[in-house]
DRENGULUM-161683 format. One record per residue (C-alpha): x, y, z; residue in one letter. Coordinates in pm, whole numbers, plus 32768, in hexadecimal, padded with zeros to 4 digits. Example, Ala and Ser with C-alpha at 12.3 -4.5 7.8 and 13.67 -1.06 7.14 Angstrom:
84CE7E3E830CA85577F9682CAS
***
This chain:
800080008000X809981687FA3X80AA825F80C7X7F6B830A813BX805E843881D7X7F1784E5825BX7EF183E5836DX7DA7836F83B0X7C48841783AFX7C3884288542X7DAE84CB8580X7D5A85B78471X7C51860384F4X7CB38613866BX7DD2871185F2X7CCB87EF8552X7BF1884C863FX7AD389198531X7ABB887183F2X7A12894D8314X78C6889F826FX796388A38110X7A9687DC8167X79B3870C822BX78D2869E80FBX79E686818014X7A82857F8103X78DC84D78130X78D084E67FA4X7A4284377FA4X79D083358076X7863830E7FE9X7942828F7E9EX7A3381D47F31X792681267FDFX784681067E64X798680717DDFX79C37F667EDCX78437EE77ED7X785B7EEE7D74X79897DDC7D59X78667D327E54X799B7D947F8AX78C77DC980B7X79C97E7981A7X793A7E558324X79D17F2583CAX79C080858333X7A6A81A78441X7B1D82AE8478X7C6581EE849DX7C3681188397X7C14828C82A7X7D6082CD8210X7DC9843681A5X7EC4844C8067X7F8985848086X7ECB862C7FC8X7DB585B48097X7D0D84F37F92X7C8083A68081X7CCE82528098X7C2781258106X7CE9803581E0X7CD97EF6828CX7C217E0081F7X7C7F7CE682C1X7B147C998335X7A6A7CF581F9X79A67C248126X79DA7BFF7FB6X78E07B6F7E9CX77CE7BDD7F66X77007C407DFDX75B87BDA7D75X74EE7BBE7EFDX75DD7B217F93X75B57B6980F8X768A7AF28232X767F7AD983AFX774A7B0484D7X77FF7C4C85B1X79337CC7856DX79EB7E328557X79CF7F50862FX78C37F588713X785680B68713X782380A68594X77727F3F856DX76047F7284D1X74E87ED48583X74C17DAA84A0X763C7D2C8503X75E77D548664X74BB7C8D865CX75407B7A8573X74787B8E8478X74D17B518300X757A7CB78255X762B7D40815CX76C77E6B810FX75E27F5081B5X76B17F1182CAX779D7FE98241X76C3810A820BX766E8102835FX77E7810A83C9X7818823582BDX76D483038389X778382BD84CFX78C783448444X77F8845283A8X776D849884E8X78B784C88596X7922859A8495X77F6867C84CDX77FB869E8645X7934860386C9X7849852787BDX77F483A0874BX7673835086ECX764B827B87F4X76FB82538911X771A81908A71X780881198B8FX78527FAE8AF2X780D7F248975X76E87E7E8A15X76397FE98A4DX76CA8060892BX76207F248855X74CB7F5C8916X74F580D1887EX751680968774X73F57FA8873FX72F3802D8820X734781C187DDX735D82F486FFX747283B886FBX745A853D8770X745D861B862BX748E875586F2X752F88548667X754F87F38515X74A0888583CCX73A287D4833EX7448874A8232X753E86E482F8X7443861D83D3X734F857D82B3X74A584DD8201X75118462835AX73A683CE83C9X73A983048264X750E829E82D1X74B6821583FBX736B817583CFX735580628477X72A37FA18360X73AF7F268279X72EF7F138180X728680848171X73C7811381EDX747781EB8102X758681518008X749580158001X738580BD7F1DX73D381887DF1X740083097E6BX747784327D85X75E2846E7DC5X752785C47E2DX74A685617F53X760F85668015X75C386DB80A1X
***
């Protein structure tokens, strides 16, 4: 793999403490294709996240770690079973039922999320609060614009199969 000399997505973005909204949906738009790309070579990744974002130095991003991804996951082909990072798993992994790669949708709204308010989605004292979060609640919108709010809500519905990146969407609706 070539150097990503940006570092990853969370120390850039615990160095900068405002990122302006433009850099932050060019970086969303970045990873919104990276993502695209991956699910269309039927790669479901699993564990989406700020550390797993790469920065070029140009900061152009990078996807990375793939060691608990799935691959020829095309045509319905669903799977089962919890792994990655367990602020950023999507309901469906947590409840082990079948899934695909709205999983990583969800992961990308979580990161989205943190990008937006520097606070998780859902949070709690152990991974079992955190997992009863993120089943059983909403996150707070607070503070955010509206548009900012309606693309996160379709990220993190927690019916895979209306969630955001599952269904066809205009490109448009990212902000």
């Amino acid at each position: 793999m070539e150097l990503a000399r940006g570092g990853s997505l969370a120390g850039y973005l615990k160095k900068t403490p405002k990122v302006d909204i433009l850099t932050i949906k060019f970086l969303a738009a970045e990873i919104v294709c990276g993502i695209q790309f991956l699910h269309s070579k039927g790669i479901v990744h699993r564990d989406i996240k700020l550390g797993n974002i790469l920065l070029s130095h140009d900061d152009h991003v990078k996807i990375t770690d793939f060691g608990i991804s799935l691959y020829k996951m095309l045509g319905g082909v669903t799977a089962r079973g919890r792994c990655g990072t367990a602020r950023y798993m999507a309901p469906e992994m947590l409840q082990g039922t079948q899934y695909s790669y709205g999983v990583d949708w969800f992961a990308f709204g979580i990161t989205l999320y943190w990008m937006l308010t520097r606070t998780y989605a859902f949070s709690g004292k152990t991974k079992a609060d955190i997992h009863r979060a993120v089943i059983d609640k909403e996150p707070a919108y607070t503070g955010l614009d509206q548009d900012s709010t309606n693309l996160l809500m379709k990220l993190l519905c927690k019916q895979d199969s209306l969630r955001l990146g599952k269904r066809e969407h205009p490109s448009a609706a990212i902000f």
